[in-house]
ROFI-528200 format. One record per residue: x, y, z of N, C-alpha, C in turn. Coordinates in steps of 0.1 Angstrom, whole numbers, padded with zeros to 4 digits, always signed. Atoms other than C-alpha are relative to their C-alpha. Layout:
BEGIN
XYZXYZXYZ
...
# end
This chain:
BEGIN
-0007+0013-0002-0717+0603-0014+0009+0002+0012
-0007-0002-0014-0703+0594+0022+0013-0008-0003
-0013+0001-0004-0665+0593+0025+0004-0013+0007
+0000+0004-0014-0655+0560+0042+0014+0005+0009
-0009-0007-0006-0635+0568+0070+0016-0006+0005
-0012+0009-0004-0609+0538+0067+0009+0005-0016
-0009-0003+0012-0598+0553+0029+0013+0006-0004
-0008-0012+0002-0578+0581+0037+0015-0006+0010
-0007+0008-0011-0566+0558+0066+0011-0011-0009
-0009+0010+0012-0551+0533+0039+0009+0006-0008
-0013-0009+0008-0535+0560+0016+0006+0004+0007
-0009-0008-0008-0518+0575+0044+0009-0014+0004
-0007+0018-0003-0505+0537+0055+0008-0002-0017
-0006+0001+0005-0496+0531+0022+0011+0011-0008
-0014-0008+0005-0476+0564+0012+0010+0000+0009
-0007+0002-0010-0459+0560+0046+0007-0015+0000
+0000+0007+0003-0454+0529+0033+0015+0000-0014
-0003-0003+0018-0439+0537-0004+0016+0013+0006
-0008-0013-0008-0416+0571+0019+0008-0013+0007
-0012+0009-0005-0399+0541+0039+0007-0006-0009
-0007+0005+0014-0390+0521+0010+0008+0010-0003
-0010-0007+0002-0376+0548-0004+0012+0006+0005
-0011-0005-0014-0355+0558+0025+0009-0009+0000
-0009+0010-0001-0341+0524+0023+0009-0002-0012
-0004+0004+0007-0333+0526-0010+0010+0011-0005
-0013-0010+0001-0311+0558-0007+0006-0003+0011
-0008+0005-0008-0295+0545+0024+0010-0010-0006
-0010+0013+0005-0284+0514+0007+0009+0007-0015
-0012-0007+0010-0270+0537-0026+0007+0011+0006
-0009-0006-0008-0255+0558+0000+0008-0006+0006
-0009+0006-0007-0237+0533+0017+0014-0009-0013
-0009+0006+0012-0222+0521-0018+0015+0011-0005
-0015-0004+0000-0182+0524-0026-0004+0012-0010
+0005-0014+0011-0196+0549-0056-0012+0001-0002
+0015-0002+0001-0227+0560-0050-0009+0003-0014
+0008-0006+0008-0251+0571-0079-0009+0014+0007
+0006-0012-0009-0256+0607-0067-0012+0006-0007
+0014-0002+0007-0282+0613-0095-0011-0008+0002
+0010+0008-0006-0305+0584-0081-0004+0004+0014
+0007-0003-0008-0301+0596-0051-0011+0012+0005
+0003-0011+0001-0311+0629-0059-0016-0003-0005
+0012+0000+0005-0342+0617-0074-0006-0009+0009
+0005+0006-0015-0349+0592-0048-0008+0010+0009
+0003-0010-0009-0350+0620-0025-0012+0014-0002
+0012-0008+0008-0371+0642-0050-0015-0005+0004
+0007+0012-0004-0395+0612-0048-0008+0004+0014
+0004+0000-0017-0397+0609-0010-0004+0014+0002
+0004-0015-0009-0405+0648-0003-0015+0000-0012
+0015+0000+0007-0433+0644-0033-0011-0007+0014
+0008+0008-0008-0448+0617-0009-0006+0004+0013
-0006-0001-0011-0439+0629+0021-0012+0012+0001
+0008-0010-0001-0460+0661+0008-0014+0001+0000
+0011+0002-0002-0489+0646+0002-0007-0007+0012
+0003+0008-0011-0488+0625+0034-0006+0014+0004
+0000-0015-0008-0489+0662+0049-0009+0007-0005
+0007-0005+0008-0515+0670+0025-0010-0007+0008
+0004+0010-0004-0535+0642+0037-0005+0002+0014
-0001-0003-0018-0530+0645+0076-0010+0013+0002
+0008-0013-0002-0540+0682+0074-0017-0002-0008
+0014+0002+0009-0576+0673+0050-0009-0009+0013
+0006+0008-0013-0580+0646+0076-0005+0006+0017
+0005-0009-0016-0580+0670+0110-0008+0010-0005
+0016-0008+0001-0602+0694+0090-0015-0007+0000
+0009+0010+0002-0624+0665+0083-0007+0001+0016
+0000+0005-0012-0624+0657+0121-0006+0019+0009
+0006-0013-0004-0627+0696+0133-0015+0007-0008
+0010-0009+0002-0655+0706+0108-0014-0011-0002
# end
C-alpha cells in the first residue's frame, strides 16, 4: 500500500497547527493578574508532546525522501 505523499504533509500542518494554539493559550494565562501555574505547566507539557512528534515526523519524512 502506497503512502500518499500529501498525508504526512497534513499532520504536520495540523500539529503545527494544535503547538500554536497552545502557545496562545499559555501566553494569554501568562499574561493573567494570577496565573494558573498548573495549567500552564501542563499546557507546556502538551506543546513539547506535539512539538515531539512534529520532530518525529520531519525526521520519518527526510528518510522517506533520502531512501
Amino acid at each position: 500500500m502506497k503512502i500518499s505523499p500529501l498525508k504526512p504533509l497534513r499532520m504536520l500542518r495540523a500539529l503545527m497547527t494544535k503547538s500554536a494554539v497552545i502557545q496562545l493559550h499559555i501566553d494569554d494565562e501568562t499574561r493573567k493578574k494570577n496565573p494558573d501555574w498548573f495549567r500552564i505547566i501542563t499546557l507546556k507539557k502538551q506543546r513539547l508532546i506535539i512539538k515531539d512528534k512534529i520532530h518525529k515526523l520531519r525526521r520519518s519524512k527526510n528518510m522517506l525522501l533520502i531512501g
